[in-house]
mmJSON file of the N, C-alpha and C atoms, coordinates in Angstrom:
{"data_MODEL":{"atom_site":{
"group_PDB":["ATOM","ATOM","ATOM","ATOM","ATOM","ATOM","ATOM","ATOM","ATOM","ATOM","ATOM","ATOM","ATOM","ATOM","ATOM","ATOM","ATOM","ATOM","ATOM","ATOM","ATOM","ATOM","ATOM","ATOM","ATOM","ATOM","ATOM","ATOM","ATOM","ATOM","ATOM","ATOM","ATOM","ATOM","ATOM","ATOM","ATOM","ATOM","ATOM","ATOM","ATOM","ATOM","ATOM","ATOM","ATOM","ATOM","ATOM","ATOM","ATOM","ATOM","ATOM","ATOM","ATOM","ATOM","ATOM","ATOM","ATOM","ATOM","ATOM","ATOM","ATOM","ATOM","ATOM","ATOM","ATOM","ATOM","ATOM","ATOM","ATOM","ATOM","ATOM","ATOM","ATOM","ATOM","ATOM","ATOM","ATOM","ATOM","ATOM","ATOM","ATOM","ATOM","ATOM","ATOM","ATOM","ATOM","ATOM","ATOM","ATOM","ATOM","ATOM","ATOM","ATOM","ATOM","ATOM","ATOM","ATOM","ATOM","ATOM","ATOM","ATOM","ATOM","ATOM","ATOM","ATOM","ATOM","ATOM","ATOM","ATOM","ATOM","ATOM","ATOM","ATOM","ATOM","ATOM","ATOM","ATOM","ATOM","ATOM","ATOM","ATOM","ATOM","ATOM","ATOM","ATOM","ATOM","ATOM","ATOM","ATOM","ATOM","ATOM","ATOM","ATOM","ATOM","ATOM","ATOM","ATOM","ATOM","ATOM","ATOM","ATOM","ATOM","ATOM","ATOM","ATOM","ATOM","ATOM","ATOM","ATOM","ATOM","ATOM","ATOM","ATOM","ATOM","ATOM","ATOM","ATOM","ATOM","ATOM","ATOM","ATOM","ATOM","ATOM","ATOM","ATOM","ATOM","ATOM","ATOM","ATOM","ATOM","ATOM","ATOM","ATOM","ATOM","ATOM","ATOM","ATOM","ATOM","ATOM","ATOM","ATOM","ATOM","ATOM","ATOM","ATOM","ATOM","ATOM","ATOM","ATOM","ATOM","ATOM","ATOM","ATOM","ATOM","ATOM","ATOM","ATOM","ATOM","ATOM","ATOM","ATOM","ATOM","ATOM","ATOM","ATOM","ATOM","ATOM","ATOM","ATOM","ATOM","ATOM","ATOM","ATOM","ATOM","ATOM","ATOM","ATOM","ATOM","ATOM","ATOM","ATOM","ATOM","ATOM","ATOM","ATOM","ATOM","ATOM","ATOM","ATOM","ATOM","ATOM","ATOM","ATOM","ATOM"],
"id":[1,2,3,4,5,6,7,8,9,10,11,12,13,14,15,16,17,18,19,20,21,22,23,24,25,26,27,28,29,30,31,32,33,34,35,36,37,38,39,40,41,42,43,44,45,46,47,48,49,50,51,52,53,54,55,56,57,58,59,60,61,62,63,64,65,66,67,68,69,70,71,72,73,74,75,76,77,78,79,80,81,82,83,84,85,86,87,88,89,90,91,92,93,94,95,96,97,98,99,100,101,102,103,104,105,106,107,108,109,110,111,112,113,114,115,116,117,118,119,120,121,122,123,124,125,126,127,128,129,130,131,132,133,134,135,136,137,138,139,140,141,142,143,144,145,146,147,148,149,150,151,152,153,154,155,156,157,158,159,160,161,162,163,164,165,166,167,168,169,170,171,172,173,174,175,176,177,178,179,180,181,182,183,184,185,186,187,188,189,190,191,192,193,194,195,196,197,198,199,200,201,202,203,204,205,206,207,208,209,210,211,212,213,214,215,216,217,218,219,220,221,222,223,224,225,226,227,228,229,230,231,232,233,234],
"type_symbol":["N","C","C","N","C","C","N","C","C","N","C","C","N","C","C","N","C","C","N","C","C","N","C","C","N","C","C","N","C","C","N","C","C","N","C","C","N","C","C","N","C","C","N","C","C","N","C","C","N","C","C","N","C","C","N","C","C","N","C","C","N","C","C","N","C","C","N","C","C","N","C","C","N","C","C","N","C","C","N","C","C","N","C","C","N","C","C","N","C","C","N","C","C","N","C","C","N","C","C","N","C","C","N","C","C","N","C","C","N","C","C","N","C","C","N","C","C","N","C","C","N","C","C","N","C","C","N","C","C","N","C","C","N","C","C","N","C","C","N","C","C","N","C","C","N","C","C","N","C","C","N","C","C","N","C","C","N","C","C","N","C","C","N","C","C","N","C","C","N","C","C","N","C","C","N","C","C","N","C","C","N","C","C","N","C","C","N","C","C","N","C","C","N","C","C","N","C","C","N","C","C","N","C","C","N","C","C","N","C","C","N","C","C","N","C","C","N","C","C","N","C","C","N","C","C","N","C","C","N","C","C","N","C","C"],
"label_atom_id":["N","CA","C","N","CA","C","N","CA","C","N","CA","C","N","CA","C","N","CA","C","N","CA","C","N","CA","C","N","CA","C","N","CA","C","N","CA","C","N","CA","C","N","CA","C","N","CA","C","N","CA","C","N","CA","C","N","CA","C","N","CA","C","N","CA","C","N","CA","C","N","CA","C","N","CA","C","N","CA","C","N","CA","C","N","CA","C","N","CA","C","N","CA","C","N","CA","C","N","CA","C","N","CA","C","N","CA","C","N","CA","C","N","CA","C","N","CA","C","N","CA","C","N","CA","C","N","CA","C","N","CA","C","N","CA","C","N","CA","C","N","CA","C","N","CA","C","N","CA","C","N","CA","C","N","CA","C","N","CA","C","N","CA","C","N","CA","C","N","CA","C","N","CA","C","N","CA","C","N","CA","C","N","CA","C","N","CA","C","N","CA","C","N","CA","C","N","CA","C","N","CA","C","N","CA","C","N","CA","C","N","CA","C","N","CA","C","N","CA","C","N","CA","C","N","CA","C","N","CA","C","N","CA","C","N","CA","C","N","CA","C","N","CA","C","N","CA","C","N","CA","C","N","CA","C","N","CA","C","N","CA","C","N","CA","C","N","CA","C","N","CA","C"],
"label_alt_id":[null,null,null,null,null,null,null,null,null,null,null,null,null,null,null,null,null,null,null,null,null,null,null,null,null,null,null,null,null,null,null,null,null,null,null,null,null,null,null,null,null,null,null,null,null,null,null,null,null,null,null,null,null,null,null,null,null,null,null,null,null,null,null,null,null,null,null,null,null,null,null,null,null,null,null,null,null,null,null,null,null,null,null,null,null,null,null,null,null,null,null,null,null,null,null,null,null,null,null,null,null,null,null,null,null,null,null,null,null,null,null,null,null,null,null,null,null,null,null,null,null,null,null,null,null,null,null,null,null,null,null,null,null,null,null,null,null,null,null,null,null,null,null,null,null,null,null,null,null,null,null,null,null,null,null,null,null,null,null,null,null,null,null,null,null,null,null,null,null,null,null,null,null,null,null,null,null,null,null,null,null,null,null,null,null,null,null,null,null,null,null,null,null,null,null,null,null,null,null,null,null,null,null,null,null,null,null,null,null,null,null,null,null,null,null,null,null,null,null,null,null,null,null,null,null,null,null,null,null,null,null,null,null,null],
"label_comp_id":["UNK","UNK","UNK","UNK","UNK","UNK","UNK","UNK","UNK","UNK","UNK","UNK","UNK","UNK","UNK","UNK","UNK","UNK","UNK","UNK","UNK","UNK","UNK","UNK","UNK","UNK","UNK","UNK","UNK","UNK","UNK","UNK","UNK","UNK","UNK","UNK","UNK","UNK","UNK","UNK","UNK","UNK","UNK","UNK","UNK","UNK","UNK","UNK","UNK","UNK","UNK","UNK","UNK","UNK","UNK","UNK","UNK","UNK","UNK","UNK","UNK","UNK","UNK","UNK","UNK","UNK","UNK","UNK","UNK","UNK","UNK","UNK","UNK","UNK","UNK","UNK","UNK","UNK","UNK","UNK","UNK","UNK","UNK","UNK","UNK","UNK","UNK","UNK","UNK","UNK","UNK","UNK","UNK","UNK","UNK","UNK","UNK","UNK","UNK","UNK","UNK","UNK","UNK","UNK","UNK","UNK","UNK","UNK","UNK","UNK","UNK","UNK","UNK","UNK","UNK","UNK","UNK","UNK","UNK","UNK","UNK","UNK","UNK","UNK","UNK","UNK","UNK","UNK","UNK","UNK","UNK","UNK","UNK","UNK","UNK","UNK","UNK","UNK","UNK","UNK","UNK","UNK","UNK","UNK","UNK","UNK","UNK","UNK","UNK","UNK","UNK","UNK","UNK","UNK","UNK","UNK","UNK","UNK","UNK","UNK","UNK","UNK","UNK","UNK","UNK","UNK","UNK","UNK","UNK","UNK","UNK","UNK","UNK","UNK","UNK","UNK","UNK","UNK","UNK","UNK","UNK","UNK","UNK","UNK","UNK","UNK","UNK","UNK","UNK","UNK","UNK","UNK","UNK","UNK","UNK","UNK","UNK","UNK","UNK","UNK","UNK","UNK","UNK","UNK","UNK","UNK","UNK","UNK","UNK","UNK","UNK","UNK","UNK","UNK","UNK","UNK","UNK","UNK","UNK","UNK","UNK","UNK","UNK","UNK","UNK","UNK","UNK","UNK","UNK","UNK","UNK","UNK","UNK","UNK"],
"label_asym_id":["A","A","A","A","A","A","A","A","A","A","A","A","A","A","A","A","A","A","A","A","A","A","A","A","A","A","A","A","A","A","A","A","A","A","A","A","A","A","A","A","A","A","A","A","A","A","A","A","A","A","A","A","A","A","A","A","A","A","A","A","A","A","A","A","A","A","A","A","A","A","A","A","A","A","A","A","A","A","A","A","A","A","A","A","A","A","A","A","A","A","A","A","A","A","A","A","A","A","A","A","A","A","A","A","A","A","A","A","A","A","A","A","A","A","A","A","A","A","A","A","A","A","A","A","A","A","A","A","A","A","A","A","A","A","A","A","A","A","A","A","A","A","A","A","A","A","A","A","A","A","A","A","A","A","A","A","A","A","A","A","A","A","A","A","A","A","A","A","A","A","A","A","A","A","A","A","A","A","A","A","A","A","A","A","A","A","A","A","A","A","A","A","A","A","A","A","A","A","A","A","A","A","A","A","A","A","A","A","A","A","A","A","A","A","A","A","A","A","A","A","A","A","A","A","A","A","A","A","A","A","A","A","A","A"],
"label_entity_id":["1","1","1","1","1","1","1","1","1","1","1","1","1","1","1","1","1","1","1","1","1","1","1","1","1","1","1","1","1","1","1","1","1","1","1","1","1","1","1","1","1","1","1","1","1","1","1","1","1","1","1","1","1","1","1","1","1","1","1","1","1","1","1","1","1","1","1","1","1","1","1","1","1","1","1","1","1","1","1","1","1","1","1","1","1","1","1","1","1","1","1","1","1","1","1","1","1","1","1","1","1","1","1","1","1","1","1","1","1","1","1","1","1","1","1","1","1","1","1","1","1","1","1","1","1","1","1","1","1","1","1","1","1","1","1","1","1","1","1","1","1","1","1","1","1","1","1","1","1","1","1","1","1","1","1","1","1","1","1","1","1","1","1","1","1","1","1","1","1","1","1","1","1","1","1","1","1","1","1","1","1","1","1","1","1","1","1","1","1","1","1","1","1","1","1","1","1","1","1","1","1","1","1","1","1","1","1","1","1","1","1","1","1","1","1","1","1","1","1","1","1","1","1","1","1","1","1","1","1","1","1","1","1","1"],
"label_seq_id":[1,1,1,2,2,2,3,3,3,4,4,4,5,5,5,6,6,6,7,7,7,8,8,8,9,9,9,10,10,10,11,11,11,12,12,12,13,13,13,14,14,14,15,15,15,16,16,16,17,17,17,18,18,18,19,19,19,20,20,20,21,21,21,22,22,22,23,23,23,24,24,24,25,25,25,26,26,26,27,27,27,28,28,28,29,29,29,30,30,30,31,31,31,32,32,32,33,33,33,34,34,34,35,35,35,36,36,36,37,37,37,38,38,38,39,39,39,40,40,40,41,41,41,42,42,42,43,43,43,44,44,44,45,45,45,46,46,46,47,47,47,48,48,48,49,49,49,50,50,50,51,51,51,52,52,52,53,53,53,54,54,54,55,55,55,56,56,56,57,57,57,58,58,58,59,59,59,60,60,60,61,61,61,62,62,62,63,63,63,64,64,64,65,65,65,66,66,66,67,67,67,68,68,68,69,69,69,70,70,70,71,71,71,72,72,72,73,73,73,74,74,74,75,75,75,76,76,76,77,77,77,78,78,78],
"pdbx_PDB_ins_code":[null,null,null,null,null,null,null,null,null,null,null,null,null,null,null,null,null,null,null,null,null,null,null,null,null,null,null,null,null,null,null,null,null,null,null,null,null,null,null,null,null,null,null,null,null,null,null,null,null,null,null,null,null,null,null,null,null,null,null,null,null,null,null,null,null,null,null,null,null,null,null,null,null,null,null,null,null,null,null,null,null,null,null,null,null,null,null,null,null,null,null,null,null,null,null,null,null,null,null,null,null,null,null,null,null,null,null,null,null,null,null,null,null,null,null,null,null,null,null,null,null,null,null,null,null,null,null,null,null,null,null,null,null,null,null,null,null,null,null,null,null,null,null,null,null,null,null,null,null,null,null,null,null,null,null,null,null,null,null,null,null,null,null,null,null,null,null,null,null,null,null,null,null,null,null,null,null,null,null,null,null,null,null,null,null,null,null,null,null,null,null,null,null,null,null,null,null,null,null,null,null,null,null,null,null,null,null,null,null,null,null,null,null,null,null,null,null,null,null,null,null,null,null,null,null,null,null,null,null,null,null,null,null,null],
"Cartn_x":[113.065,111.789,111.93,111.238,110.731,110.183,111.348,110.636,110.294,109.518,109.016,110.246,110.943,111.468,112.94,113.95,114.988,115.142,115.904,116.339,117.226,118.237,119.904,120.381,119.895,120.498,121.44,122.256,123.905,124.373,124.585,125.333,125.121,123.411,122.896,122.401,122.199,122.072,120.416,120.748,119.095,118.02,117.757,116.735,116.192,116.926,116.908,116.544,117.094,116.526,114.961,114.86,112.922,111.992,112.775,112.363,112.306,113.291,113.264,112.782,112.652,111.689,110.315,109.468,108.822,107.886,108.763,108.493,108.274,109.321,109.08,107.996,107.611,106.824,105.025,105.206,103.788,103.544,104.575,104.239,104.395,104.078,104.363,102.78,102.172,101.111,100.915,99.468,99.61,99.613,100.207,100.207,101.929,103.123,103.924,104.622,106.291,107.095,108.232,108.91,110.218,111.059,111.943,113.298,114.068,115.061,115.434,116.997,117.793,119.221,119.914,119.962,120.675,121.572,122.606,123.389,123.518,122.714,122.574,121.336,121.692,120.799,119.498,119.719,118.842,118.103,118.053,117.451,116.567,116.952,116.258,115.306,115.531,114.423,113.233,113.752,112.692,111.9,112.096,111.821,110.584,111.137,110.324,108.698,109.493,108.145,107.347,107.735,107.064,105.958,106.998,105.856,104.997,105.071,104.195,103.179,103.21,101.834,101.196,101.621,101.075,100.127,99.986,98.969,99.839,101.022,102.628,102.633,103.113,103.866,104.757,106.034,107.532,107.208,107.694,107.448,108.657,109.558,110.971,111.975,113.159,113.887,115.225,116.468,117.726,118.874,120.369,121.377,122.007,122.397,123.517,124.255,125.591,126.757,126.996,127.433,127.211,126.235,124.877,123.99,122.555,121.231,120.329,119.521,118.635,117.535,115.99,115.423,114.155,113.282,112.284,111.147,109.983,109.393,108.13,106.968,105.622,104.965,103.557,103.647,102.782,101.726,100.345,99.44,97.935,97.331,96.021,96.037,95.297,94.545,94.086,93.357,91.721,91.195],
"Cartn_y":[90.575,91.107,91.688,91.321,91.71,93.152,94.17,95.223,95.775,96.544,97.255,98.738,99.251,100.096,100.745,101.135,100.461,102.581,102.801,104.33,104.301,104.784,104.661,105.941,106.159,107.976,107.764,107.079,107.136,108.019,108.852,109.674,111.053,111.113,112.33,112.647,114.17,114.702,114.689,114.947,114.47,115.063,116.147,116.752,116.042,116.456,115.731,114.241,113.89,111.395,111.917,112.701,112.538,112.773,114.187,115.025,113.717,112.968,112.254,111.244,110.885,109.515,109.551,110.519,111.26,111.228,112.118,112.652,110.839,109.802,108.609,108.02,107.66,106.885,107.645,109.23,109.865,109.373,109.058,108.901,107.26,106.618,104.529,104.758,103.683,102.786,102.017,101.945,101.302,100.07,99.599,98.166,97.993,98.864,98.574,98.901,98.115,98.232,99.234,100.338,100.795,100.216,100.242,99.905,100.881,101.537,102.572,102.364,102.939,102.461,104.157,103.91,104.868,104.966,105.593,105.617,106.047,107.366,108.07,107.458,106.869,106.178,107.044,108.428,109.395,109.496,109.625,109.578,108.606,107.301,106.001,106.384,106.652,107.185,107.718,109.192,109.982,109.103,108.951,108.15,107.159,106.113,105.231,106.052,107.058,107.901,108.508,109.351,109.445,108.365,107.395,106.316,105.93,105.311,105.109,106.021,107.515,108.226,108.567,108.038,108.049,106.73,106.433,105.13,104.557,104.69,103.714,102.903,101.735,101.049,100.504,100.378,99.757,97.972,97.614,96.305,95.828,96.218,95.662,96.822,96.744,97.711,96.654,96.483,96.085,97.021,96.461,97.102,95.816,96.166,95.098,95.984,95.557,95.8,97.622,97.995,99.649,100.656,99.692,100.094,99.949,100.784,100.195,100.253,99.162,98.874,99.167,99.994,100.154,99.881,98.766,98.434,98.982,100.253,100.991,99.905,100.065,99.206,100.618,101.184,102.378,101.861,102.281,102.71,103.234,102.741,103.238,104.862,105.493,106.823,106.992,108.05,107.785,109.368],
"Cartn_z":[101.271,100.85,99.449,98.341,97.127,97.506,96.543,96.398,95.035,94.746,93.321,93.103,93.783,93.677,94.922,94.249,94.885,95.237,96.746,96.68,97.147,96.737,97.474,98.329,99.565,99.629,100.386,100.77,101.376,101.503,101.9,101.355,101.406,101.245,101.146,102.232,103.029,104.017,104.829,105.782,106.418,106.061,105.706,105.788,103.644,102.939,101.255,101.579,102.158,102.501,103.059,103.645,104.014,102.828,102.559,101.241,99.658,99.762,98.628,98.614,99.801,100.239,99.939,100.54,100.488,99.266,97.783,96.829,96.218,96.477,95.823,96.103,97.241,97.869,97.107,97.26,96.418,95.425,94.229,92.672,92.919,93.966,93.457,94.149,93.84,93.553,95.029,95.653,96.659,96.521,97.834,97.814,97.036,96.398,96.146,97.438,97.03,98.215,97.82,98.598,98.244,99.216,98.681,99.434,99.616,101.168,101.062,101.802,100.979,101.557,101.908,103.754,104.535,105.195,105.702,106.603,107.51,108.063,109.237,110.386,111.473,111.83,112.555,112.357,112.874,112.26,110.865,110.075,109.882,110.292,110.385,111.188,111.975,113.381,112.659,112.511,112.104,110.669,109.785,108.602,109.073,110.297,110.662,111.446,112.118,112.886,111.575,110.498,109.624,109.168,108.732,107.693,109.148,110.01,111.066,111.191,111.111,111.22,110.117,108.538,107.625,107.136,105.979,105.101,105.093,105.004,104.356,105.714,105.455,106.345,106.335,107.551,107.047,107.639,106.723,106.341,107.082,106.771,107.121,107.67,108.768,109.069,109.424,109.277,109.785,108.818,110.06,109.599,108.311,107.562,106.708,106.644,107.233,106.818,107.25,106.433,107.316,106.432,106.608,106.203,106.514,106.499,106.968,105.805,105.855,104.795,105.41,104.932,104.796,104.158,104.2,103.223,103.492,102.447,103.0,102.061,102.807,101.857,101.692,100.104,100.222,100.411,101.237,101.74,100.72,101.029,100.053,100.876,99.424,99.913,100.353,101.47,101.72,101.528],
"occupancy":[1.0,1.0,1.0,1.0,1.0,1.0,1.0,1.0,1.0,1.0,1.0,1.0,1.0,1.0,1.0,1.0,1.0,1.0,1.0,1.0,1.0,1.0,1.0,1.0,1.0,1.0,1.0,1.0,1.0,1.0,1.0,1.0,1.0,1.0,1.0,1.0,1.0,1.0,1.0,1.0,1.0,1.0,1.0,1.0,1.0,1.0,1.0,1.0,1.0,1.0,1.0,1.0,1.0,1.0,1.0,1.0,1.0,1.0,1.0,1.0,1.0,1.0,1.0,1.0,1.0,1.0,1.0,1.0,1.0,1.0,1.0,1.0,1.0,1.0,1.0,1.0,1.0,1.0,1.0,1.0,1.0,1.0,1.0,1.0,1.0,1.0,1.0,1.0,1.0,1.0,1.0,1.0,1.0,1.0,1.0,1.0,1.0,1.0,1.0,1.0,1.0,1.0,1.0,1.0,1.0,1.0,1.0,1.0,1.0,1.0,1.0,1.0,1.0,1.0,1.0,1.0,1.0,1.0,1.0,1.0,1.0,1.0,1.0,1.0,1.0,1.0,1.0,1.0,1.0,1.0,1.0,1.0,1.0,1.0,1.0,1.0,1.0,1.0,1.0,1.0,1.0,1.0,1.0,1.0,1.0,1.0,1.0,1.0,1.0,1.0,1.0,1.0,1.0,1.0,1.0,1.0,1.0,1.0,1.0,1.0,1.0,1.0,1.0,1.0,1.0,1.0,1.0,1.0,1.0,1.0,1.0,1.0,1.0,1.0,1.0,1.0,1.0,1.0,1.0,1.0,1.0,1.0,1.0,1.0,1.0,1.0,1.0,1.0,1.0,1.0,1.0,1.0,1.0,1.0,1.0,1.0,1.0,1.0,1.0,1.0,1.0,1.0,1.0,1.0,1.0,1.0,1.0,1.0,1.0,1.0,1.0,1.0,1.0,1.0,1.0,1.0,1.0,1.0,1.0,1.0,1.0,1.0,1.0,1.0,1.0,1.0,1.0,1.0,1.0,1.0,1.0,1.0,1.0,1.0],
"B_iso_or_equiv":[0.0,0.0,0.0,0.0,0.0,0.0,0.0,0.0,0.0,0.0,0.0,0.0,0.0,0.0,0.0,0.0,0.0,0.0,0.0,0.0,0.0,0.0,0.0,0.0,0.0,0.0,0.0,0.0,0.0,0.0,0.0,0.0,0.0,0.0,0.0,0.0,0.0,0.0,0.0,0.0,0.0,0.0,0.0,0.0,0.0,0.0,0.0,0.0,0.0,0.0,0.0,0.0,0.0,0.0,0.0,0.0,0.0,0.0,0.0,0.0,0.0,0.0,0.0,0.0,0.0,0.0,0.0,0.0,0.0,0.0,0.0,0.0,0.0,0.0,0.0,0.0,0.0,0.0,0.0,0.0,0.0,0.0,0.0,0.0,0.0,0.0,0.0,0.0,0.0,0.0,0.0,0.0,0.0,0.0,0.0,0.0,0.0,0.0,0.0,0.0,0.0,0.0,0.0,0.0,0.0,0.0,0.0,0.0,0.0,0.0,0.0,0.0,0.0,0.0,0.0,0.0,0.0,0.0,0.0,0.0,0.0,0.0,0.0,0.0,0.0,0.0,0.0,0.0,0.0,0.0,0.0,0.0,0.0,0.0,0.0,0.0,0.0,0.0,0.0,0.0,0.0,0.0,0.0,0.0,0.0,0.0,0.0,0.0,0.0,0.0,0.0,0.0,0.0,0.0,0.0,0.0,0.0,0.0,0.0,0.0,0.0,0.0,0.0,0.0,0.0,0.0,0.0,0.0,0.0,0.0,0.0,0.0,0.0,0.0,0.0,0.0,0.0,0.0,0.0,0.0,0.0,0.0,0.0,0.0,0.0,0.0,0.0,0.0,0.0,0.0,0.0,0.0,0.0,0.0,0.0,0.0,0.0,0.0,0.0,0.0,0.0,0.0,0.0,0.0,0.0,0.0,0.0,0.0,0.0,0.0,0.0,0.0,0.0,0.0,0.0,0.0,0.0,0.0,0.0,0.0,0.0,0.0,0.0,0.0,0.0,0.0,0.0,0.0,0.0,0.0,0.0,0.0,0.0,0.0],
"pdbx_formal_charge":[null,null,null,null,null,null,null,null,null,null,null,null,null,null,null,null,null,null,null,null,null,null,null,null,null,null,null,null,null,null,null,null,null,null,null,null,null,null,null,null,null,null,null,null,null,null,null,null,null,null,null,null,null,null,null,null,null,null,null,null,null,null,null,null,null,null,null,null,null,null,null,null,null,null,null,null,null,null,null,null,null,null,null,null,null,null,null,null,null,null,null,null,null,null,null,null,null,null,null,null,null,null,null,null,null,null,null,null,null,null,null,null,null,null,null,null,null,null,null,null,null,null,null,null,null,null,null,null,null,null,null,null,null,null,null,null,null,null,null,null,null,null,null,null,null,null,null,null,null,null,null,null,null,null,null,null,null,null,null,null,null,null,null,null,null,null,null,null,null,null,null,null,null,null,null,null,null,null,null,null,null,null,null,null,null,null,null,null,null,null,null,null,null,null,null,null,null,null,null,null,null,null,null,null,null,null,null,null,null,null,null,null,null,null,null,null,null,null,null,null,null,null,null,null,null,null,null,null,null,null,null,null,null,null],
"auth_seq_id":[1,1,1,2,2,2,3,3,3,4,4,4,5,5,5,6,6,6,7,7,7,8,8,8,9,9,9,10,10,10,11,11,11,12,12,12,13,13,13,14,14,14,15,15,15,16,16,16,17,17,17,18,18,18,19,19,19,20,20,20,21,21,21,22,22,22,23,23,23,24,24,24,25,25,25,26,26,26,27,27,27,28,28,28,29,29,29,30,30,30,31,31,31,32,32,32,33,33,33,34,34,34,35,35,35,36,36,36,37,37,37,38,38,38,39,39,39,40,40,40,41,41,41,42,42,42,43,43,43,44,44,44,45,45,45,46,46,46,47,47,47,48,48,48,49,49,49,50,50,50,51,51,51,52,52,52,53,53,53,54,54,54,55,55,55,56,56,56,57,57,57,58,58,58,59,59,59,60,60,60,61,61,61,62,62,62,63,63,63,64,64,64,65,65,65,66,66,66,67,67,67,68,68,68,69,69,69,70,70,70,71,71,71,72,72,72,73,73,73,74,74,74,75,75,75,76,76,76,77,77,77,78,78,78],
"auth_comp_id":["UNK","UNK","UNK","UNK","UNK","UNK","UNK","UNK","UNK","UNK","UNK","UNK","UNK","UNK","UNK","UNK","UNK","UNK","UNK","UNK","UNK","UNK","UNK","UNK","UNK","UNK","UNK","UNK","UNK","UNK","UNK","UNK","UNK","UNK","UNK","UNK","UNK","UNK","UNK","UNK","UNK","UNK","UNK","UNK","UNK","UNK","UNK","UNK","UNK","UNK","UNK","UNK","UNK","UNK","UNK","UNK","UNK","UNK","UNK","UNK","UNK","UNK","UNK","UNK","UNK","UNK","UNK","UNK","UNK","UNK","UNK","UNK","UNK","UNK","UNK","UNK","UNK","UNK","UNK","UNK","UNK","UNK","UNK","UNK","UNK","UNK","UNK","UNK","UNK","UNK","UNK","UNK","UNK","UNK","UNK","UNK","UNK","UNK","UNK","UNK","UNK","UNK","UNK","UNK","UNK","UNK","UNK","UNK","UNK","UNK","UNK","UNK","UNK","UNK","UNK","UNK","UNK","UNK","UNK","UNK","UNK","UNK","UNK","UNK","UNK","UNK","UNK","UNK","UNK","UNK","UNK","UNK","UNK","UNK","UNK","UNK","UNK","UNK","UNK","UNK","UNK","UNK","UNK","UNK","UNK","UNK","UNK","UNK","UNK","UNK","UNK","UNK","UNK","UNK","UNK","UNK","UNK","UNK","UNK","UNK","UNK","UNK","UNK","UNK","UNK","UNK","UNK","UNK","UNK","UNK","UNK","UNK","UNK","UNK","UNK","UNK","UNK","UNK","UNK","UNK","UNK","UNK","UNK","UNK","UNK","UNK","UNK","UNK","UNK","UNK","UNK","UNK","UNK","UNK","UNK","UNK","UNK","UNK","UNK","UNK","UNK","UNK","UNK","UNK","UNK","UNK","UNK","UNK","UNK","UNK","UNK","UNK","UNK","UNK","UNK","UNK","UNK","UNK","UNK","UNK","UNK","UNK","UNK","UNK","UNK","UNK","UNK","UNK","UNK","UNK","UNK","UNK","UNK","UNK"],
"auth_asym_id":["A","A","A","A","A","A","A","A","A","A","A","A","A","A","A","A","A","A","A","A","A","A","A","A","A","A","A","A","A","A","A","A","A","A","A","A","A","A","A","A","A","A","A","A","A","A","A","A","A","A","A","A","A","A","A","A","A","A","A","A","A","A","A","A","A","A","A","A","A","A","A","A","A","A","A","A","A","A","A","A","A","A","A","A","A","A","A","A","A","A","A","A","A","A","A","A","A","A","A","A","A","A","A","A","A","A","A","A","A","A","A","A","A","A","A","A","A","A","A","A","A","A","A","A","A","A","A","A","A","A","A","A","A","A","A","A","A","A","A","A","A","A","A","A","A","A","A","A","A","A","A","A","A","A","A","A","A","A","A","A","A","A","A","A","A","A","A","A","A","A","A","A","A","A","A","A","A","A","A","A","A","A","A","A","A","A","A","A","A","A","A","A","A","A","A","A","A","A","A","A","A","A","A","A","A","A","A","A","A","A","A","A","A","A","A","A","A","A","A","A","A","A","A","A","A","A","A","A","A","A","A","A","A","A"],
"auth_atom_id":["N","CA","C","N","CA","C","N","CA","C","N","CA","C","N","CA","C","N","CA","C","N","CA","C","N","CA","C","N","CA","C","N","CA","C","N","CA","C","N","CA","C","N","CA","C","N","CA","C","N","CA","C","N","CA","C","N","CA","C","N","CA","C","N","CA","C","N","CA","C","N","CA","C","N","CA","C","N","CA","C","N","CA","C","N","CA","C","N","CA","C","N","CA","C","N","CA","C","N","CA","C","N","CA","C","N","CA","C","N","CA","C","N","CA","C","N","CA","C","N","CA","C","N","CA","C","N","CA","C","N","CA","C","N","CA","C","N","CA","C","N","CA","C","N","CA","C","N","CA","C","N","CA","C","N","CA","C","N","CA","C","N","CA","C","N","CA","C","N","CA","C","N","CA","C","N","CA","C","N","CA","C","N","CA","C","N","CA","C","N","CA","C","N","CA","C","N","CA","C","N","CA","C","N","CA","C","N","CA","C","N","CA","C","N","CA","C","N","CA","C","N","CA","C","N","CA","C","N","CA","C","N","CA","C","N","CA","C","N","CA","C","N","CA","C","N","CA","C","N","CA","C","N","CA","C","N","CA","C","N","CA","C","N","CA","C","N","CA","C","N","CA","C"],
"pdbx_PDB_model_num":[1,1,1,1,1,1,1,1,1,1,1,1,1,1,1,1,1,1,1,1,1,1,1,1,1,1,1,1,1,1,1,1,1,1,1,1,1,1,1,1,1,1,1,1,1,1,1,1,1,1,1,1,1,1,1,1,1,1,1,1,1,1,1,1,1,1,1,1,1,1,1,1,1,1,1,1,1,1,1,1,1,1,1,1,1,1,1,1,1,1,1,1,1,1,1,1,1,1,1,1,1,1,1,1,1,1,1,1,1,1,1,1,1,1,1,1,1,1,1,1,1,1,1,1,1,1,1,1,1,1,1,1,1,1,1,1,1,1,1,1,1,1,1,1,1,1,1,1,1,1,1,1,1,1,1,1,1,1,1,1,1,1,1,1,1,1,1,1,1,1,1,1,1,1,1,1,1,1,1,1,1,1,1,1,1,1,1,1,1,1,1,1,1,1,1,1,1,1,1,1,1,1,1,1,1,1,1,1,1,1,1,1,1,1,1,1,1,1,1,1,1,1,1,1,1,1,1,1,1,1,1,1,1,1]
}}}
């Protein structure tokens, strides 16, 4: 999947990957895609329950390698 914007948080702790996800996904344009690269699969969880009760939708979710990829697709305003 073609995305408009790439986020790498590997690395970084759970509560900052929502927080930074978050803050990205506000300032992109609807109708663009982020891409989000994680490692804690809890985080995957919660992340996915987020964008699900928001405008965003995840387009795409799998593991590669020891990693999971997230494709959010932002959401019009209303």
């Amino acid at each position: 999947m073609s995305s408009n914007s790439k986020l790498d948080l590997t690395g970084v702790i759970s509560p900052l990957c929502l927080l930074k996800c978050k803050s990205v996904l506000t300032g992109m344009k609807s109708g663009h895609v982020l891409e989000v690269l994680l490692q804690d699969s809890g985080v995957v969880e919660k992340l996915v329950k987020i964008i699900e009760r928001s405008q965003d939708q995840v387009m795409e979710s799998k593991m590669e390698k020891d990693l999971y990829r997230i494709c959010i697709k932002k959401g019009s305003k209303t």
